[in-house]
N, C-alpha and C positions, 0 to 999 in steps of 0.2 A: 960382134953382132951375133957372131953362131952361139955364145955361151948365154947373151940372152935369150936365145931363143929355145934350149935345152932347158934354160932355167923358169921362162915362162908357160913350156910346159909341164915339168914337174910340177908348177903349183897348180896348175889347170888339172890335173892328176889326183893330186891330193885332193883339191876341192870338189871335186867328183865323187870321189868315195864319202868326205866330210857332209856335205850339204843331206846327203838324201839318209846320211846316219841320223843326222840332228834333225833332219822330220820326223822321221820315224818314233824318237826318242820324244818327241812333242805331240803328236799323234798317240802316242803310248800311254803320257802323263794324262794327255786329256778324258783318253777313253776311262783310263783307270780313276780317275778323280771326278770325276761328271757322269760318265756315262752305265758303266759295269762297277759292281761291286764282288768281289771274292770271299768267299767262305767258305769255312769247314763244320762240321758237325761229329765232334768228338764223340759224343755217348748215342744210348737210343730213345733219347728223349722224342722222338719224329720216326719212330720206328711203326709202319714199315713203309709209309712215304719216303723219309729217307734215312739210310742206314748208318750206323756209327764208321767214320771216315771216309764219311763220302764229300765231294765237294762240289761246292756251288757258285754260280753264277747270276747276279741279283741287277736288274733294272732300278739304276740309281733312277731312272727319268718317268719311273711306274707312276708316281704316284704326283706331278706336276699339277695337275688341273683336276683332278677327282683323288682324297684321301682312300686308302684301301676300303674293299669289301669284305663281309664274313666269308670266311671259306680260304683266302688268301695265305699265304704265306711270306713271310716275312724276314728281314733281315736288319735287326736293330740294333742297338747299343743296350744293354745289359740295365736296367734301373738303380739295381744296385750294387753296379759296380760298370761304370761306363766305358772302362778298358777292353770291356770283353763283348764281343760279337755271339747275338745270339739268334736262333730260328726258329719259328715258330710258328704257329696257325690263329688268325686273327677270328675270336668268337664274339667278346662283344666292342660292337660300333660306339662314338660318341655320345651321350645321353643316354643311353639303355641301361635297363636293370636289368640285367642276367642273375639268373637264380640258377644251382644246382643242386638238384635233390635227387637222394638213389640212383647217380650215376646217369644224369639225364639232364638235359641241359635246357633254362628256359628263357625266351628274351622276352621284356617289358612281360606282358596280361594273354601272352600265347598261351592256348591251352594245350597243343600239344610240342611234345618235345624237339627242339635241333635235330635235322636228319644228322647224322656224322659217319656216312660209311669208309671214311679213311679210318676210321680208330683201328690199331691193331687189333687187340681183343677185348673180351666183356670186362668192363670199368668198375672194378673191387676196390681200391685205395684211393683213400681222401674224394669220397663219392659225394660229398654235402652233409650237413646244410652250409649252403655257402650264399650269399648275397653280394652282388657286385653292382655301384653304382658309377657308372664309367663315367669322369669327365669329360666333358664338351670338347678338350681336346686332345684326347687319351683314347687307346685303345685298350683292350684284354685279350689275352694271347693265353694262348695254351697248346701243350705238346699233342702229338697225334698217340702218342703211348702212354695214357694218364697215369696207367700204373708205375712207373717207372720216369717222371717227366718231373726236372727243377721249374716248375712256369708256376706264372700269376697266382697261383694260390698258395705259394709257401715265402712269396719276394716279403720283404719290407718296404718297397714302394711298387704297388701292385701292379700299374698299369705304365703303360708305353707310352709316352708322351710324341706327340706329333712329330716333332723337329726331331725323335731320337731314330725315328724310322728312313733308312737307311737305302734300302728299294726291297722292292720283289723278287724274288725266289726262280728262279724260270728253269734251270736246268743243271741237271749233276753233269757234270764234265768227265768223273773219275771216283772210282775205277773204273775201267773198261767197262766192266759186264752192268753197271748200273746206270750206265751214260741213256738221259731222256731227258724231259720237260717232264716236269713237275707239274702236277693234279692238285 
């Protein structure tokens, strides 16, 4: 009787440590697959939003019942080439012509230019003419460092397609001294 009852505490023991491991571990999967999404940012393509190896933390759950906004930041699948995780700044919306000319950005019959005061500095490389007619369910995205930025104007499928987008951008985690939420 006493060895049953040594033995039915050892497994009352083990299962103790087991049970709240294997939530943890499911609590884990979930956040990480539904909820948050992880990334990095290798180059300064987002420079000086965000700086080459900084890393991020993205609301897979942003964009459930309203698609992103202009201004937005983003965390997507690559167009051309769907392997790779890419960041970005969401300029033109579904259905809009966005036009860039001289380095100045224009949607649909607006007469004056996109505000953009996140851009690093004054916009000299692959400044327009450019014409962009976004599909219905596509975005256009572009880096915050134009001069120095792999985005929608150099891909072979130019724009972001809905289902490719990933979540929102919300905060650098690391390194230390860059950790905030993101503008």
């Amino acid at each position: 009787m006493e060895k049953q009852g040594k033995a039915g505490n050892i497994i009352r023991e083990i299962l103790s440590w087991v049970f709240p491991f294997l939530f943890a571990l499911a609590v884990t999967l979930v956040l990480k697959n539904y909820v948050i999404i992880n990334a990095d940012v290798p180059t300064g393509s987002m420079e000086n939003t965000i700086m080459p190896g900084d890393r991020l933390i993205g609301n897979r759950l942003a964009y459930l019942k309203e698609g992103p906004q202009r201004g937005d930041i983003i965390i997507f699948k690559y167009p051309d080439d769907e392997t790779q995780l890419y960041v970005k700044r969401v300029i033109g919306l579904p259905g809009e012509t966005v036009t860039i000319r001289e380095g100045e950005i224009y949607v649909d019959d607006e007469m004056l230019p996109l505000a953009e005061p996140y851009l690093k500095e004054s916009w000299t490389v692959a400044t327009g003419d450019y014409v962009f007619e976004v599909p219905e369910d596509s975005y256009l995205v572009l880096g915050d460092n134009r001069n120095d930025s792999w985005d929608a104007r150099y891909w072979t499928n130019t724009y972001v397609h809905r289902d490719k987008i990933l979540g929102e951008a919300v905060v650098v985690y690391w390194p230390f001294p860059h950790i905030g939420k993101l503008k």
